[in-house]
SEVOLUM-905899 format. One line per 2 residues: number of its first residue (from 1); their letters; for each residue y, z, x of C-alpha. Coordinates in pm, whole numbers. Each point is the difference from the previous one (the first is absolute). Layout:
# residues N
NUM = A = Y:Z:X | ...
***
This chain:
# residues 456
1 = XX = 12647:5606:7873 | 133:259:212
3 = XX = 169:177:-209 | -270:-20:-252
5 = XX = -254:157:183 | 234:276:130
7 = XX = 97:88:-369 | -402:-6:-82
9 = XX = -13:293:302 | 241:201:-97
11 = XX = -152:-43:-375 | -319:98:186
13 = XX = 134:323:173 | 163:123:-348
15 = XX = -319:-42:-192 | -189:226:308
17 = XX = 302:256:-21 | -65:44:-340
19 = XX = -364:80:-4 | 27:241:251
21 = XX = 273:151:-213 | -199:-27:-320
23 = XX = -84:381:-92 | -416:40:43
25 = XX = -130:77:-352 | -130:370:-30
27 = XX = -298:171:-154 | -25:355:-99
29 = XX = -289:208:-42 | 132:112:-326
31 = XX = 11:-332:-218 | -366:-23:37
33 = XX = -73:364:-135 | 22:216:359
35 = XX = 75:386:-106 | 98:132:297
37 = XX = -27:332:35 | -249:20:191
39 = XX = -278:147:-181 | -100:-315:-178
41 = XX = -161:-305:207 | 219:-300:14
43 = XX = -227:-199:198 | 22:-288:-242
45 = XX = 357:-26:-124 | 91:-8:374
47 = XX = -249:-260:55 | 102:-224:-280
49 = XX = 358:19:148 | -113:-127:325
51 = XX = -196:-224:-160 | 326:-141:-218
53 = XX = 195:-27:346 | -256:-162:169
55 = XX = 6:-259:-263 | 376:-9:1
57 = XX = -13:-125:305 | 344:-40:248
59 = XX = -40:335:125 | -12:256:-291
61 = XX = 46:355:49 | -230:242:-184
63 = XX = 260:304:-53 | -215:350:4
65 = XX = 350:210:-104 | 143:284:140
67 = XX = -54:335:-192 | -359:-85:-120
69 = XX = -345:108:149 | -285:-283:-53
71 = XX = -354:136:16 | -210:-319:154
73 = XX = -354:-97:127 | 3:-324:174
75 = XX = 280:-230:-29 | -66:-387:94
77 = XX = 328:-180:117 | 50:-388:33
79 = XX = 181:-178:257 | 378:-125:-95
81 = XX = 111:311:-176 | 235:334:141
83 = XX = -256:301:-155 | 351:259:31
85 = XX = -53:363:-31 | 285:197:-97
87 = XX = -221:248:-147 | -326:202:65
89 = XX = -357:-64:-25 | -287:252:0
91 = XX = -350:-107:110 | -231:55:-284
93 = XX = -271:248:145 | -273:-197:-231
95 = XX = -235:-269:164 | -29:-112:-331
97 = XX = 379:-151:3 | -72:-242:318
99 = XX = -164:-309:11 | -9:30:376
101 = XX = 42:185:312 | 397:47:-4
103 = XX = 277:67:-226 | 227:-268:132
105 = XX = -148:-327:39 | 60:-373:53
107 = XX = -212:-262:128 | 87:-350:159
109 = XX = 374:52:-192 | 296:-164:215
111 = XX = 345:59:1 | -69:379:-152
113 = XX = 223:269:0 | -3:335:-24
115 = XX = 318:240:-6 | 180:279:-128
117 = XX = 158:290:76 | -300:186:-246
119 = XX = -305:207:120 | -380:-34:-58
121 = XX = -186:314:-27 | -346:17:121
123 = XX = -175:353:-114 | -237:30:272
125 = XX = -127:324:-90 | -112:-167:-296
127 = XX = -238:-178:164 | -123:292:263
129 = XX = -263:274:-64 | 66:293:204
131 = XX = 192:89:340 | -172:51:296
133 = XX = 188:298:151 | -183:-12:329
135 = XX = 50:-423:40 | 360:62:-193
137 = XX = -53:-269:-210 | -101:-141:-367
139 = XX = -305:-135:-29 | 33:-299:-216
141 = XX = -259:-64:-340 | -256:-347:44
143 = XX = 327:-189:-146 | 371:-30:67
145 = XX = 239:-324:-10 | 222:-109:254
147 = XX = 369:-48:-85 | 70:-345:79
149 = XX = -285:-266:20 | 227:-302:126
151 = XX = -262:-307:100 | 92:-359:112
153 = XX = 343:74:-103 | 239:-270:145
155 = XX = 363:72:24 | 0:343:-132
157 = XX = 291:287:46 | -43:378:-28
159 = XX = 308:154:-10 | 227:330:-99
161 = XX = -256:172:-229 | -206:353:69
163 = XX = -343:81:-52 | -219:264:49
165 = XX = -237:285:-2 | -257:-312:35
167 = XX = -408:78:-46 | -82:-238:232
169 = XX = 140:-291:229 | 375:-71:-83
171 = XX = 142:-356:40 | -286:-216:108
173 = XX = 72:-356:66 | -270:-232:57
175 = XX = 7:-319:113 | 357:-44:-82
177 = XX = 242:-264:177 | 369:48:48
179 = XX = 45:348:-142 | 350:226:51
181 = XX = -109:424:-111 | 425:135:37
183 = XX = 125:323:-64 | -335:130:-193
185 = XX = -80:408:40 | -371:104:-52
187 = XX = 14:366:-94 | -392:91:47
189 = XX = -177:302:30 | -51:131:344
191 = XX = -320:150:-79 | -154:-326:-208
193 = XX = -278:-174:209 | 62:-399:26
195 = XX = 316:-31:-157 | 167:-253:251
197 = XX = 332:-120:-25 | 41:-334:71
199 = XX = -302:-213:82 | 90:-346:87
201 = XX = -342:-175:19 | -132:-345:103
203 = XX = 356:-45:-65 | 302:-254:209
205 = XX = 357:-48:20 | 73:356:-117
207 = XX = 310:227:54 | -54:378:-84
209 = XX = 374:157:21 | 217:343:-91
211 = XX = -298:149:-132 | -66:372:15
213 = XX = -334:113:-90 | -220:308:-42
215 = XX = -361:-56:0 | -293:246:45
217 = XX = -206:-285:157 | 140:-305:213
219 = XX = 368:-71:-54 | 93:-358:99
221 = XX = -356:-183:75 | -90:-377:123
223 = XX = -319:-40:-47 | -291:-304:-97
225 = XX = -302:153:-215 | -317:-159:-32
227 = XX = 48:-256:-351 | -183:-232:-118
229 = XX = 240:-253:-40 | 168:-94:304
231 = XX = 401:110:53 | 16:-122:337
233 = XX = 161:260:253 | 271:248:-29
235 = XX = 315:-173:205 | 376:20:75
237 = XX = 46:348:-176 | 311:132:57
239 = XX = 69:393:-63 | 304:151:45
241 = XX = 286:273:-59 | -265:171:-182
243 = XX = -64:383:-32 | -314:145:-43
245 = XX = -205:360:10 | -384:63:-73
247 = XX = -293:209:75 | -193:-333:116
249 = XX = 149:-291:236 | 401:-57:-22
251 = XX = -9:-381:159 | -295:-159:3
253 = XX = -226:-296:38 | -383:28:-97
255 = XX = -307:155:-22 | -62:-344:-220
257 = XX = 24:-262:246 | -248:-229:-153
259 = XX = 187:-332:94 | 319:-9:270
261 = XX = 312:86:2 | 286:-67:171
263 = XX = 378:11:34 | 85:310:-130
265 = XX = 320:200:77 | 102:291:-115
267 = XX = 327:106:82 | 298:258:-43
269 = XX = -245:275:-196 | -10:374:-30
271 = XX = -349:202:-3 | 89:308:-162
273 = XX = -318:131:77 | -351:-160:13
275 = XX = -368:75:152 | 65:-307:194
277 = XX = 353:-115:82 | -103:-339:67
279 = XX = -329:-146:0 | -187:-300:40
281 = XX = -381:66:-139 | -229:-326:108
283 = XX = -339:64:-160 | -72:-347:-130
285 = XX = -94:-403:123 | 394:-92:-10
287 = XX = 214:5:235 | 312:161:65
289 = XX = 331:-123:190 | 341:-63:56
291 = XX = 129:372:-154 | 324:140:70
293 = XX = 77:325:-24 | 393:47:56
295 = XX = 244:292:-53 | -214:243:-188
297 = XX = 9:371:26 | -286:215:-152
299 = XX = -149:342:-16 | -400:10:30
301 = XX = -168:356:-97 | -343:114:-106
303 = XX = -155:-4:-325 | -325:172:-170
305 = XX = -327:-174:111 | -69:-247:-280
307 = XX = 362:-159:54 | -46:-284:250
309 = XX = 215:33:349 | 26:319:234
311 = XX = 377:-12:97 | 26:-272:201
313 = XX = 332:-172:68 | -105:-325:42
315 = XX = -353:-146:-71 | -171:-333:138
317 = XX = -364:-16:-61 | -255:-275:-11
319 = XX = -299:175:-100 | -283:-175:-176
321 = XX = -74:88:-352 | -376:25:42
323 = XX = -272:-106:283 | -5:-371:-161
325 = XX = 391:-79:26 | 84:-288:213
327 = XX = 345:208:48 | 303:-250:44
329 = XX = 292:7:274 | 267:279:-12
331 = XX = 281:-200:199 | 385:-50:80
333 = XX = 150:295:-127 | 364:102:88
335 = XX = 115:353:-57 | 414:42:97
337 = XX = 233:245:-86 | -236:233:-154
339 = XX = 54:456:-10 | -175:223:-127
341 = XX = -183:381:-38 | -359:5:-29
343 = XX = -255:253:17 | -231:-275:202
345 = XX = -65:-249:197 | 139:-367:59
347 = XX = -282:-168:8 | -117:-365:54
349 = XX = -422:-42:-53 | -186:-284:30
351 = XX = -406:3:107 | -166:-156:265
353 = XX = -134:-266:-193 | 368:-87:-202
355 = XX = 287:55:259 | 361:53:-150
357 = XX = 240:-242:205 | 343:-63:47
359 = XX = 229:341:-106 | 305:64:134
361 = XX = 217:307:-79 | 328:19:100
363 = XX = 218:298:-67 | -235:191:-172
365 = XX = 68:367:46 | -274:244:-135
367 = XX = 28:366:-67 | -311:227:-61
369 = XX = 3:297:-133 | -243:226:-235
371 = XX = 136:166:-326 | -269:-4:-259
373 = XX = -280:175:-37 | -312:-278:-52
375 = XX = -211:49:360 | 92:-270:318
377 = XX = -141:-145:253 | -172:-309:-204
379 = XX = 61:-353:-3 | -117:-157:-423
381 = XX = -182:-336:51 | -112:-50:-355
383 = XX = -75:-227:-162 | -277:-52:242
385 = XX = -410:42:-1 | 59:-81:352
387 = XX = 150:245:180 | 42:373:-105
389 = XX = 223:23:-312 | 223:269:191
391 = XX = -4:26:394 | 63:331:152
393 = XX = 264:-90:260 | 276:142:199
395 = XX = 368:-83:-93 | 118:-256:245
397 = XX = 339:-139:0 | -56:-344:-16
399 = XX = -392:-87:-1 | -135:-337:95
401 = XX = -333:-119:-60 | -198:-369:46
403 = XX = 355:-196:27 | 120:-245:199
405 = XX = 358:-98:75 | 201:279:-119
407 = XX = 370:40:120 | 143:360:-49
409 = XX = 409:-50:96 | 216:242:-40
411 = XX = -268:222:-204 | 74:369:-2
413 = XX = -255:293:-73 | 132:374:-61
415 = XX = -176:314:-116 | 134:252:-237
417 = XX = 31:384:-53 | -366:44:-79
419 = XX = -272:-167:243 | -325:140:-67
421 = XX = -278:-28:333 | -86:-320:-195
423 = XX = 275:-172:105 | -59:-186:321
425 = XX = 157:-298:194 | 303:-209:-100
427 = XX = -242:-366:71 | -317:7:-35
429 = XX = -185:-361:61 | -381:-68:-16
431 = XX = -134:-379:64 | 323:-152:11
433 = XX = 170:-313:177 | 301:-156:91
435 = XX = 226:332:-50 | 359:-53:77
437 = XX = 240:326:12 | 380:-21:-20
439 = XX = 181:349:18 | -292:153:-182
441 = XX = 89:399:-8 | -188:294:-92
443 = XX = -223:260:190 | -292:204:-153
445 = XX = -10:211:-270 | -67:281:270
447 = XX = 115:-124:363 | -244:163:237
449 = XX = -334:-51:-237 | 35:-344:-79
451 = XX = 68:-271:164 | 328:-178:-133
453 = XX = -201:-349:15 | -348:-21:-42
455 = XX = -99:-412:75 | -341:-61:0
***
């Protein structure tokens, strides 16, 4: 009996092995009439190929092959299958060729796949009108897709492949469980409103990693918009090694913030350059908490007007979004082992009806400096119909507002070459309690007209 059974194991085990060694069947592009070269649109023969692996089952790959340009509108993918670009696709510039909102789509699929050491080409300027010289930016025509439209995916990978010069937002994920985005590059253009990086949203159990992107609008984003199917919160997002430069905000969490979330680290990431190093926008009924910030070094500058963010190195803001939000909580935020070069402020701003709670910052040193040429002296609230959109005020070091129970230890605040009159005190703090300083350093901007702390 013994031996019986053990035989029927190792039986067992040799079946397994062989599956997994069993090649996945492949579909190409080109056995169901694709032309590739990119001038024709080869929406459907791709389709039909994912449509073939899907059926296949067992985890088919749908080959798009190296040397070959695809022109495509949108592209539905099912769950089960490896959708592997080798090759390129354009984005058709025709709303006629979609049947939707994105060029890269799945809904409800598990186990899905997408990989390749290819590249995805977006056209923006397709979809634009004209450039604003005096906002430095496109302005976008009534429609443009987003690049990836990824919903209730379950199990899904991102990994290896490039896309870019996106019309709108880049990889959006929503509502999507257990989800690993490695080793992708966005290659955006800086001067493209709304075209986001990676959007993670309503989604869990997610792992962003060794990603470098370049993104006129947000770069790396958590955030819950308002649905009308529920997704649940955005939780246990994890963000890391990752590279990233933009005109809008480099790490971020926000401004939609329509349901909570929480546990969110990002960790071991470079901000080339940004509006906002990192930021934290609270504008919504959700809550926000349990975020980790750890070992990230940025660069925050100023932008022209219509780009969102004034400079500032790191942004915390629970602002309501009009006079009727029932704002949420803003609390439990660790900052540690964070440097950088900003042209503004650190600044942590609740109101006096929604308190921010709970931040401590520990070894954060913060060096400000002015080298561009867009005016200072102005803090950017939006979006807000509450409070002024942008807030004429000084540049303080670090500036505290409606908080309680912040910890600064070991935090460090140092002025460069150029420190216009605007420039004030190293701490600033208005309406908050239970401040605790450990070896905080810094003096004013200009020792003798401002005071190097300024409590109130």
């Amino acid at each position: 009996m013994v031996g019986g059974w053990l035989l029927g194991v190792v039986l067992l085990a040799i079946t397994g092995l062989g599956n997994e060694l069993r090649a996945a069947e492949s579909f190409n592009p080109f056995s169901y009439g694709a032309q590739g070269n990119g001038m024709a649109l080869d929406t459907a023969a791709i389709q039909k190929a994912i449509d073939a692996a899907a059926s296949a089952g067992h985890g088919a790959q749908v080959e798009i092959p190296q040397g070959f340009s695809f022109l495509v509108g949108t592209l539905v993918l099912r769950g089960g299958i490896d959708f592997h670009l080798d090759g390129q696709l354009i984005v058709s510039t025709n709303q006629a060729d979609y049947s939707g909102d994105g060029v890269i789509t799945a809904s409800n699929a598990m186990n899905l796949t997408i990989s390749g050491a290819g590249s995805i080409a977006g056209q923006a300027l397709g979809f634009m009108t004209n450039y604003d010289r005096v906002g430095e930016w496109w302005l976008f025509a009534p429609w443009r897709p987003k690049m990836f439209m990824l919903i209730g995916c379950t199990n899904l990978t991102v990994r290896d492949l490039t896309f870019g010069d996106s019309p709108y937002w880049g990889l959006h994920m929503l509502g999507c469980h257990n989800v690993l985005v490695d080793h992708v590059s966005v290659r955006n253009r800086l001067d493209v409103p709304n075209c986001d990086g990676i959007d993670p949203d309503h989604c869990s159990q997610v792992e962003i990693r060794n990603c470098d992107v370049v993104a006129g609008d947000d770069a790396i984003v958590v955030k819950n918009t308002r649905q009308t199917t529920d997704y649940g919160p955005s939780q246990d997002i994890y963000v890391h090694d990752c590279s990233v430069q933009t005109q809008d905000a480099g790490l971020k969490i926000g401004t939609e913030t329509v349901s909570d979330i929480q546990h969110i680290v990002f960790e071991r990431c470079r901000v080339l350059s940004a509006s906002r190093g990192i930021c934290i926008q609270l504008r919504d009924e959700g809550g926000i908490s349990n975020v980790v910030f750890r070992d990230i070094q940025f660069l925050a500058r100023f932008y022209a007007d219509p780009w969102w963010g004034r400079g500032e190195g790191i942004s915390l803001t629970a602002l309501p979004r009009t006079p009727q939000t029932k704002l949420g909580l803003l609390q439990d935020v660790f900052i540690t082992n964070v440097t950088g070069r900003a042209e503004n402020s650190l600044r942590i701003n609740g109101t006096p009806e929604s308190h921010i709670r709970n931040v401590r910052l520990e070894n954060v040193t913060l060096t400000l400096d002015r080298w561009t040429r867009y005016p200072g002296g102005r803090y950017d609230n939006r979006p807000t119909k509450v409070l002024p959109p942008i807030e004429p005020h000084p540049t303080v070091g670090f500036n505290l507002r409606y908080v309680d129970g912040v910890i600064l230890r070991h935090c460090t605040l140092r002025w460069g070459k150029n420190t216009p009159d605007y420039f004030t005190s190293a701490l600033e703090t208005d309406h908050v309690t239970g401040l605790e300083l450990w070896d905080f350093r810094g003096q004013s901007a200009h020792p003798g007209k401002y005071a190097e702390m300024l409590i109130r």
